[in-house]
C-alpha positions as a Python dict, from the first residue, in 0.01 Angstrom:
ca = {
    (1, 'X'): (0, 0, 0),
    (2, 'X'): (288, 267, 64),
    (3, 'X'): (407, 215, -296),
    (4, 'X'): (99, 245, -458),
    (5, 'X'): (64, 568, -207),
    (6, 'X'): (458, 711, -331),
    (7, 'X'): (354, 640, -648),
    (8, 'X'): (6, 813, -625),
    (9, 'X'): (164, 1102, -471),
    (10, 'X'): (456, 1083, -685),
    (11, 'X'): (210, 1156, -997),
    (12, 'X'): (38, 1412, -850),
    (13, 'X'): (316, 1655, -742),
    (14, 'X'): (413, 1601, -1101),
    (15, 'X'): (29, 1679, -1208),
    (16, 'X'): (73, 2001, -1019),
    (17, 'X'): (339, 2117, -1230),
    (18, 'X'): (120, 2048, -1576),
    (19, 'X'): (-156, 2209, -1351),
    (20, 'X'): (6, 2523, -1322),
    (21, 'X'): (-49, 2625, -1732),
    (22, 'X'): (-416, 2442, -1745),
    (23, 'X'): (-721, 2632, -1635),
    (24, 'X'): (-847, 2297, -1513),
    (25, 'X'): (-626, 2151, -1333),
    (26, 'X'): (-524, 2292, -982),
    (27, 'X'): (-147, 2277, -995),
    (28, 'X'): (-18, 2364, -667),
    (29, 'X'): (-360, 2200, -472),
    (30, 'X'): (-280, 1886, -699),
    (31, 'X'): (91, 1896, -594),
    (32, 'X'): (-19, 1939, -216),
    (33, 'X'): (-221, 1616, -255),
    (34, 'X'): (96, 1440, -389),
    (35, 'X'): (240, 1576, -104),
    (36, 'X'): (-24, 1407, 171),
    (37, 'X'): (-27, 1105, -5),
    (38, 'X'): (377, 1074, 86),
    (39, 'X'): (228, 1134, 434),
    (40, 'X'): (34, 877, 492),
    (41, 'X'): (206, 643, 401),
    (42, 'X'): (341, 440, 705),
    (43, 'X'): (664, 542, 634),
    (44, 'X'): (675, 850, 640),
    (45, 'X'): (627, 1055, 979),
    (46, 'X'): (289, 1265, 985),
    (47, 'X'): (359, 1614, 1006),
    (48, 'X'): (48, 1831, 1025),
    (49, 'X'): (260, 2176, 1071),
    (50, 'X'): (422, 2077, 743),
    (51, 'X'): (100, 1997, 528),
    (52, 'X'): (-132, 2304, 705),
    (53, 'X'): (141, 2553, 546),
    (54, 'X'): (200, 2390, 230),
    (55, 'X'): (-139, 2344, 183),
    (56, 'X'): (-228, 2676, 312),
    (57, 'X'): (-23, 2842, 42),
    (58, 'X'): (-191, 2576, -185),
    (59, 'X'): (-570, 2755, -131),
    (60, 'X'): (-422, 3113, -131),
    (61, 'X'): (-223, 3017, -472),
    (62, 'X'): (-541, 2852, -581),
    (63, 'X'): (-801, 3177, -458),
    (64, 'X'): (-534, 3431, -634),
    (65, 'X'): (-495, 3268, -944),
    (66, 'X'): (-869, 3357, -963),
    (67, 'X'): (-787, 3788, -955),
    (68, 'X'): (-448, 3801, -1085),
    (69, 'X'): (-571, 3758, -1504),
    (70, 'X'): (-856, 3960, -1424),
    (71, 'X'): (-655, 4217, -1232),
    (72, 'X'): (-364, 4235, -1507),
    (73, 'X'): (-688, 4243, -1785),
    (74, 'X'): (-841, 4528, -1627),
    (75, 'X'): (-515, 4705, -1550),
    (76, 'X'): (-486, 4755, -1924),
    (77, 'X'): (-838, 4832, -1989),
    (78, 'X'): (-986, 4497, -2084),
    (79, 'X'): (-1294, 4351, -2012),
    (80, 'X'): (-1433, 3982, -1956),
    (81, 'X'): (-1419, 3904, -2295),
    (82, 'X'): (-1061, 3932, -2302),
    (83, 'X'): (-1008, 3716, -1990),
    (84, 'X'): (-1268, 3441, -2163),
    (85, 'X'): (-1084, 3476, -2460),
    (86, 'X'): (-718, 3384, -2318),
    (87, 'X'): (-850, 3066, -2121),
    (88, 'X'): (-988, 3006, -2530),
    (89, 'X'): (-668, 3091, -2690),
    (90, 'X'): (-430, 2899, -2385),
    (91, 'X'): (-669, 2577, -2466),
    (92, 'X'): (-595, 2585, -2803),
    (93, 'X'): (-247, 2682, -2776),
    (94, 'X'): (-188, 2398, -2570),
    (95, 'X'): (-299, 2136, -2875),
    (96, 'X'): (-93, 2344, -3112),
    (97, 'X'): (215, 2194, -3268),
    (98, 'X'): (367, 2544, -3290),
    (99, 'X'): (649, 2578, -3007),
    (100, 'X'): (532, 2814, -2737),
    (101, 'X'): (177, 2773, -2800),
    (102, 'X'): (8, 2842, -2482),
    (103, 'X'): (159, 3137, -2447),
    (104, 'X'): (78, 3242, -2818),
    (105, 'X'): (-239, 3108, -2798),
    (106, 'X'): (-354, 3333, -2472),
    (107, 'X'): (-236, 3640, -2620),
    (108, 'X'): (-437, 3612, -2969),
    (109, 'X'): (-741, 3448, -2735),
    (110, 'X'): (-698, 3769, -2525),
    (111, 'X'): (-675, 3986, -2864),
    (112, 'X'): (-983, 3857, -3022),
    (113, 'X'): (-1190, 3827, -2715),
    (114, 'X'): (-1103, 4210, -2664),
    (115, 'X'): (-1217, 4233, -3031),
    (116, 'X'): (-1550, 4079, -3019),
    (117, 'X'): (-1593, 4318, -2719),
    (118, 'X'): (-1516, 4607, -2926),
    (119, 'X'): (-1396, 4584, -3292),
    (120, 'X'): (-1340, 4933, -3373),
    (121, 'X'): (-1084, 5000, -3063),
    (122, 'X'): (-828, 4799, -3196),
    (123, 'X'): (-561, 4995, -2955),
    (124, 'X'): (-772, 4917, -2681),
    (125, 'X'): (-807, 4557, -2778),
    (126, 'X'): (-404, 4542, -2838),
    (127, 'X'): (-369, 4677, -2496),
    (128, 'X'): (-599, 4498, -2280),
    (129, 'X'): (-488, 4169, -2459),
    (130, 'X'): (-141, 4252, -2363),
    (131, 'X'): (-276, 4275, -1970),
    (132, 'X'): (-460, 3968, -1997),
    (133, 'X'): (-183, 3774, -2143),
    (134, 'X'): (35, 3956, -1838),
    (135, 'X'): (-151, 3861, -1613),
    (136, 'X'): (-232, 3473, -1730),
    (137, 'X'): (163, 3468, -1692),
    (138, 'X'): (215, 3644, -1367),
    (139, 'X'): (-66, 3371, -1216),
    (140, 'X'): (128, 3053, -1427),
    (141, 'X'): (486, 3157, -1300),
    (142, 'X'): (344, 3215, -961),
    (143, 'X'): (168, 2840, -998),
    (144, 'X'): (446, 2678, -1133),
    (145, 'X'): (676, 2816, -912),
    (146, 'X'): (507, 2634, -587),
    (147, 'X'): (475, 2334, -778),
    (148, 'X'): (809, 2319, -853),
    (149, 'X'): (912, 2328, -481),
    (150, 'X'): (634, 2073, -395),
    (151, 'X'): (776, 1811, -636),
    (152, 'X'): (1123, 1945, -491),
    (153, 'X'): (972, 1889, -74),
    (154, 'X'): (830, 1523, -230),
    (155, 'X'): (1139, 1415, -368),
    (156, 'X'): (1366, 1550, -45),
    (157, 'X'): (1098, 1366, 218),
    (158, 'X'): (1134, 1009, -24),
    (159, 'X'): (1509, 1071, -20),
    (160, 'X'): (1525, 1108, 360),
    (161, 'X'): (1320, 743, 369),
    (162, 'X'): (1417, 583, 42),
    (163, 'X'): (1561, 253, 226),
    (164, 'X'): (1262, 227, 427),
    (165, 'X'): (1037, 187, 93),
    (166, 'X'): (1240, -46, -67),
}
């Protein structure tokens, strides 16, 4: 049962990571559950102080990554169109063959969700796109960022143990 646990948790932390750049996917509270899966195993010492923080920053990663597109959208003068259209444009992206395509993909979603808003600002569309696609980045680095370290506090708790597992 502890393997299938490690290796539960194992692919979660790592799901975290892929979370951070999917809109449907919770990256860092999909990492954190990698993380208490490692913890209950019987191998592994419980430590509640340790998952309350993590998971903690987890639900305030996971409430800001809510604001920060809108906030960077409406910084620039955008509207909801333009946020709608960069979750559009990163889905799409993220099929494309062409290298860098989520990011390309959020910034044209942005741009033509801005444009169905209002097609005869094009300046205004350019602009708020620009803020939306700022802001979808701000909120992924942020996201990836913590599930990077979670993948990095899962693999330095199964080092710690490793002889015990095996």
């Amino acid at each position: 049962m502890d393997i299938f646990l490690l290796l539960l948790g194992f692919l979660l932390v790592f799901l975290g990571i892929i979370g951070s750049f999917l809109p449907i996917l919770p990256g860092p509270l999909t990492g954190w559950f990698g993380l208490l899966f490692l913890h209950l195993t019987n191998v592994i010492p419980m430590n509640w102080t340790f998952l309350g923080i993590t998971l903690a920053i987890a639900i305030l990663i996971w409430i800001l990554d809510y604001f920060i597109p809108a906030m960077g959208t409406k910084r620039f003068g955008g509207s909801k169109y333009g946020v709608y259209g960069t979750t559009i444009g990163l889905l799409v992206g993220l099929f494309s063959p062409i290298p860098f395509g989520i990011l390309i993909g959020a910034f044209f979603g942005a741009l033509v969700g801005e444009l169905l808003y209002d097609s005869k600002d094009t300046n205004r569309a350019i602009k708020a796109s620009f803020g939306a696609f700022l802001g979808f980045l701000t909120s992924a680095t942020i996201k990836f960022s913590i599930s990077v370290v979670y993948v990095v506090l899962f693999l330095m708790k199964f080092w710690e143990y490793k002889n015990e597992f095996f």
